[in-house]
N, CA, C and O of each residue as an XYZ file, in Angstrom:
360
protein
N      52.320    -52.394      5.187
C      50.916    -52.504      4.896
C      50.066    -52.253      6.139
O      48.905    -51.955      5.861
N      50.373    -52.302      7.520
C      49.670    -52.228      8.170
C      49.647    -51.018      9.005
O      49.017    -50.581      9.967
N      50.941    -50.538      7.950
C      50.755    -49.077      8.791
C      50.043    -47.504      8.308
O      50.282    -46.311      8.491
N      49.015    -48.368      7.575
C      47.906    -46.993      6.758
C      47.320    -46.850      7.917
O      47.285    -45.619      7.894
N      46.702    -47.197      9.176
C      46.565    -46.426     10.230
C      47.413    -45.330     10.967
O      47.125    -44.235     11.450
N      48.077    -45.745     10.908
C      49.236    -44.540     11.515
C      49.504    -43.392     10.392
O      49.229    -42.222     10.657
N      49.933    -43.684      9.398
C      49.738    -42.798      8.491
C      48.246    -42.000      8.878
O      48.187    -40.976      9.558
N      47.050    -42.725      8.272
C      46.141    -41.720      8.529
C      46.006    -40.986      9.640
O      45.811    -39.776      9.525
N      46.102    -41.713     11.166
C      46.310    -40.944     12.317
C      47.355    -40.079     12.070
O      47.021    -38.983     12.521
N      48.398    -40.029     11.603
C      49.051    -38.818     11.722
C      49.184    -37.479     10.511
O      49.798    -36.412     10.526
N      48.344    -38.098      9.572
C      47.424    -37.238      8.761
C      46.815    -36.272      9.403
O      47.259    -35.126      9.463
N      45.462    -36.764     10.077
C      44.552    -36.251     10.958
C      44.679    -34.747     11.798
O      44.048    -33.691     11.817
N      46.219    -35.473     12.663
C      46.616    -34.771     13.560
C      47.586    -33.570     12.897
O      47.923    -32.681     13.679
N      47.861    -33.519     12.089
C      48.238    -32.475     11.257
C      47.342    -31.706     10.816
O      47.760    -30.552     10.914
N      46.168    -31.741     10.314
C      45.286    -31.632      9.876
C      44.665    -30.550     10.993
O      44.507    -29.334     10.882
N      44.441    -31.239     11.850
C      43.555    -30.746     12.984
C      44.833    -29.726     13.886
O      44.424    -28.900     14.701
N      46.280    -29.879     13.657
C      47.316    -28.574     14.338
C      46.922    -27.965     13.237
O      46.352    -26.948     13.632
N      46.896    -27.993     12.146
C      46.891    -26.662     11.460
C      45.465    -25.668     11.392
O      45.502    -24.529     10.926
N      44.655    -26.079     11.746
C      43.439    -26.113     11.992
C      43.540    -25.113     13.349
O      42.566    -24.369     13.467
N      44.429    -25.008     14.241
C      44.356    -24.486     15.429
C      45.381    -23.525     15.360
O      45.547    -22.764     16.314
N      46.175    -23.451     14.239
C      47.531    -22.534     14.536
C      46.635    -20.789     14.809
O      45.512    -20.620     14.335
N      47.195    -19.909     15.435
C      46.907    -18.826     15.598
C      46.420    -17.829     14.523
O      45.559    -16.949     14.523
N      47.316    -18.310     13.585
C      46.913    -17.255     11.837
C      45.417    -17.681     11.985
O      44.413    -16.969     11.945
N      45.510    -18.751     12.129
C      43.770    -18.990     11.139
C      42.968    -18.600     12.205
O      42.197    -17.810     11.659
N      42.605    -18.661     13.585
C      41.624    -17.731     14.261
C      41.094    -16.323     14.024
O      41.875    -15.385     13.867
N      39.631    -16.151     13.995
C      38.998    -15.033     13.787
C      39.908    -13.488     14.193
O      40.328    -12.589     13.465
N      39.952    -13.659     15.431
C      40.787    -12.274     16.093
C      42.063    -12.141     15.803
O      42.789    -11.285     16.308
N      42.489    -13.163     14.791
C      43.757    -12.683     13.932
C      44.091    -12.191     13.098
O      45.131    -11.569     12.882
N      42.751    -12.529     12.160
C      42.716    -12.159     10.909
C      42.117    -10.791     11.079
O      42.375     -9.894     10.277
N      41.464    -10.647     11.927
C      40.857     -9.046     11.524
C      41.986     -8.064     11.734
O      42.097     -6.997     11.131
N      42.638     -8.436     12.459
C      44.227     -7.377     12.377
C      45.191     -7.127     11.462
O      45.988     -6.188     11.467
N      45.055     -8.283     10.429
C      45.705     -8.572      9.187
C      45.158     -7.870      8.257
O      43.961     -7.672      8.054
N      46.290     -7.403      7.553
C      46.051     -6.385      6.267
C      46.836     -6.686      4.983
O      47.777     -5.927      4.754
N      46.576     -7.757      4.039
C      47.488     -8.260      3.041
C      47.107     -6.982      1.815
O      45.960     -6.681      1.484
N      48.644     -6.218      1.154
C      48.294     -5.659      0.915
C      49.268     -6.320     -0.658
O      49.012     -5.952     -1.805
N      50.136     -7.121     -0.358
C      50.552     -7.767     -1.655
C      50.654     -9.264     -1.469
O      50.426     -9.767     -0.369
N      50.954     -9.904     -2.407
C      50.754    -11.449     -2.128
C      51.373    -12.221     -1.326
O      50.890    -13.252     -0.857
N      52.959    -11.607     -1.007
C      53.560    -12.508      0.032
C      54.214    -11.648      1.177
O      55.254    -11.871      1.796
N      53.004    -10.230      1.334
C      53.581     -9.611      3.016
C      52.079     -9.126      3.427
O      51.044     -8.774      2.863
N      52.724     -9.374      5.124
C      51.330     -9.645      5.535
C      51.641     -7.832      6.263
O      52.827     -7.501      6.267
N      50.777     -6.947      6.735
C      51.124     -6.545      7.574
C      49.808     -6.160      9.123
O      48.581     -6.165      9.016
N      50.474     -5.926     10.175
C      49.804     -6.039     11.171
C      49.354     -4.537     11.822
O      50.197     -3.670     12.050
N      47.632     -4.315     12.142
C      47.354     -3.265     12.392
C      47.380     -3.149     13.910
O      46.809     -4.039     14.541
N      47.899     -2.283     14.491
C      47.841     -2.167     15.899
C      46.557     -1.115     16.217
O      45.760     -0.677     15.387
N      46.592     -0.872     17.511
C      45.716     -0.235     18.038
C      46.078      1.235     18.368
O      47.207      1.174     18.854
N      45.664      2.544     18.342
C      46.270      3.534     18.225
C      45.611      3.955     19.845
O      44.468      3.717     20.234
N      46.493      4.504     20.456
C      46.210      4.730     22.185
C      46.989      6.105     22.143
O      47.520      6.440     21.084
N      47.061      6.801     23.110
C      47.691      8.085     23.683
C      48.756      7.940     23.939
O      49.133      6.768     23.931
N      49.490      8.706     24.192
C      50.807      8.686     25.101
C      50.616      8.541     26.212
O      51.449      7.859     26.809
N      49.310      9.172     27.092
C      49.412      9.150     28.479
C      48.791      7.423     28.948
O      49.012      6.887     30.034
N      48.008      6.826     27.813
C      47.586      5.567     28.187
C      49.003      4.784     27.780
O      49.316      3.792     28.437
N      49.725      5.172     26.854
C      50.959      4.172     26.508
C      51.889      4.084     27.885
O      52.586      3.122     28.210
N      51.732      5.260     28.568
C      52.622      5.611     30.052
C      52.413      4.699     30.669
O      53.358      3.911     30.718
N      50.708      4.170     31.711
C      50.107      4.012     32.116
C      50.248      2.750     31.800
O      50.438      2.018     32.771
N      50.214      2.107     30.500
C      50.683      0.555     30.089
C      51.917      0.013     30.565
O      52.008     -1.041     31.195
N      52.852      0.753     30.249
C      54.095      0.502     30.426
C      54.469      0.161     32.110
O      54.990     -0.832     32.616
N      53.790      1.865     32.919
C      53.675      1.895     34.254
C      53.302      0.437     34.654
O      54.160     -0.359     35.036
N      51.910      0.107     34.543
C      51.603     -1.092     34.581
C      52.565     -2.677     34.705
O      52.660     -3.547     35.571
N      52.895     -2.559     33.957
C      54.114     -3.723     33.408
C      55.137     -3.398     34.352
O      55.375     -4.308     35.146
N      55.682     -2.547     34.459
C      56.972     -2.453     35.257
C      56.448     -2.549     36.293
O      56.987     -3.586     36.681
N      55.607     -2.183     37.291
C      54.863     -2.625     38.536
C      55.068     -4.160     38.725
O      55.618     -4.625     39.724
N      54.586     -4.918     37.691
C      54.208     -6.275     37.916
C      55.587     -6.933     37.916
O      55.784     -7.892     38.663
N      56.548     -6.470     37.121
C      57.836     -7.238     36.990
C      58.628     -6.906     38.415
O      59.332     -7.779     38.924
N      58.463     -5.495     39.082
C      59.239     -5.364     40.043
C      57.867     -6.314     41.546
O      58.486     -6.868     42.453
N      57.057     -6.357     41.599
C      56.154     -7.021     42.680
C      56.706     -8.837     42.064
O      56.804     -9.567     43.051
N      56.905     -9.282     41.280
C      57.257    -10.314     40.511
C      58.483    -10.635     41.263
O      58.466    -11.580     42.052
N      59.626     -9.875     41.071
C      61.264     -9.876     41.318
C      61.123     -9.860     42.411
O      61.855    -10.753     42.838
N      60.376     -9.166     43.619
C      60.239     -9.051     45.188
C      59.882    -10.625     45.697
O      60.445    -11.322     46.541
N      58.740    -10.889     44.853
C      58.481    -11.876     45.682
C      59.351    -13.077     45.522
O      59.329    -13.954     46.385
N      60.106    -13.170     44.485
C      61.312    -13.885     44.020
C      62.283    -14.054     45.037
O      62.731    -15.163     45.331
N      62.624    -13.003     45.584
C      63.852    -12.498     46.228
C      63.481    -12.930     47.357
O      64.307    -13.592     47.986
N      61.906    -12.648     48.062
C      61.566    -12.850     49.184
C      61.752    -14.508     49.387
O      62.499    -15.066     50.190
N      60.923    -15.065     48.500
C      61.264    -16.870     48.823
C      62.251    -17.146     48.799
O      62.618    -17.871     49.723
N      63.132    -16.804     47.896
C      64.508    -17.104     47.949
C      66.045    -17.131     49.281
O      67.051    -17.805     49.499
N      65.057    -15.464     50.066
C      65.459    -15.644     51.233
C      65.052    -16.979     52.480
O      65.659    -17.777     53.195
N      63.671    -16.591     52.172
C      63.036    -17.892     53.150
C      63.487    -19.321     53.289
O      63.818    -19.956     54.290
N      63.395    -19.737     51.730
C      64.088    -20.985     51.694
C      65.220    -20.862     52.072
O      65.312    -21.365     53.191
N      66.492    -20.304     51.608
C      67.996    -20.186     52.266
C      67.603    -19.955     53.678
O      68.683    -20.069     54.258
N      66.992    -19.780     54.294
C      66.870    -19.460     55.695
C      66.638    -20.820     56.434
O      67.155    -21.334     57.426
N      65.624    -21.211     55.530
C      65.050    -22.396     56.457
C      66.152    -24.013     56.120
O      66.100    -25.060     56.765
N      67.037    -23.706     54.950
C      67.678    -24.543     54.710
C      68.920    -24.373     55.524
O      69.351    -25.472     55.872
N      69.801    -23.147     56.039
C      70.490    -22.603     56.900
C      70.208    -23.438     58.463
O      71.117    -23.889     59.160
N      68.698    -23.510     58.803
C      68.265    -23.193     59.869
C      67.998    -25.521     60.038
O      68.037    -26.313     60.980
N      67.820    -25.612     58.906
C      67.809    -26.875     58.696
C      69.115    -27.829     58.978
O      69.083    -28.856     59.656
N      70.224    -27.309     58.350
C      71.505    -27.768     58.003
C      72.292    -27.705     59.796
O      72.749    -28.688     60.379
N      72.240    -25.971     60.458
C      72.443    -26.336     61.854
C      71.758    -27.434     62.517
O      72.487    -28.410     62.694
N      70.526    -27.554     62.945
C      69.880    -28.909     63.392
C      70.579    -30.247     63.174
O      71.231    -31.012     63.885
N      70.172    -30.220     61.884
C      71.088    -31.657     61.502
C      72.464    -31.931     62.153
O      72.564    -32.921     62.877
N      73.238    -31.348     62.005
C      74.962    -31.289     62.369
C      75.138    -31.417     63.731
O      76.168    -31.895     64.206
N      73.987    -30.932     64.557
C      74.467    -30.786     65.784
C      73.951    -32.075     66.415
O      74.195    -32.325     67.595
């Protein structure tokens, strides 16, 4: 009996996630094209080949400047933990 608060609080909060899921935002739906009752399908944006290049180019830039700087800390720290570990011992 005393737990119709919680119930309703977790009513609410259901209520209010579904309320936020991605389907239901404006800039979702305008991409959506229901053309039978239970398939949805999705309109993309039609671009060039030379801008699809240029996208892609893009992306692979960032993943390899991404992986560098990865590699780079990765050295640093092993370095300074190297450089740490002599000190100590001696």
């Amino acid at each position: 009996m005393s737990s119709a608060g919680h119930v309703f609080d977790m009513i609410r909060r259901l209520r209010g996630n579904r309320a936020q899921l991605t389907s239901n935002k404006e800039g979702f739906r305008d991409n959506i094209e229901i053309k039978e009752k239970r398939r949805t399908f999705v309109r993309f944006k039609k671009i060039s080949k030379e801008e699809m290049k240029e996208v892609k180019e893009n992306i692979r830039s960032k993943a390899r400047r991404e992986k560098r700087r990865y590699y780079i800390a990765s050295v640093v720290v092993s370095v300074i933990l190297i450089v740490t570990m002599i000190f100590i011992l001696r």
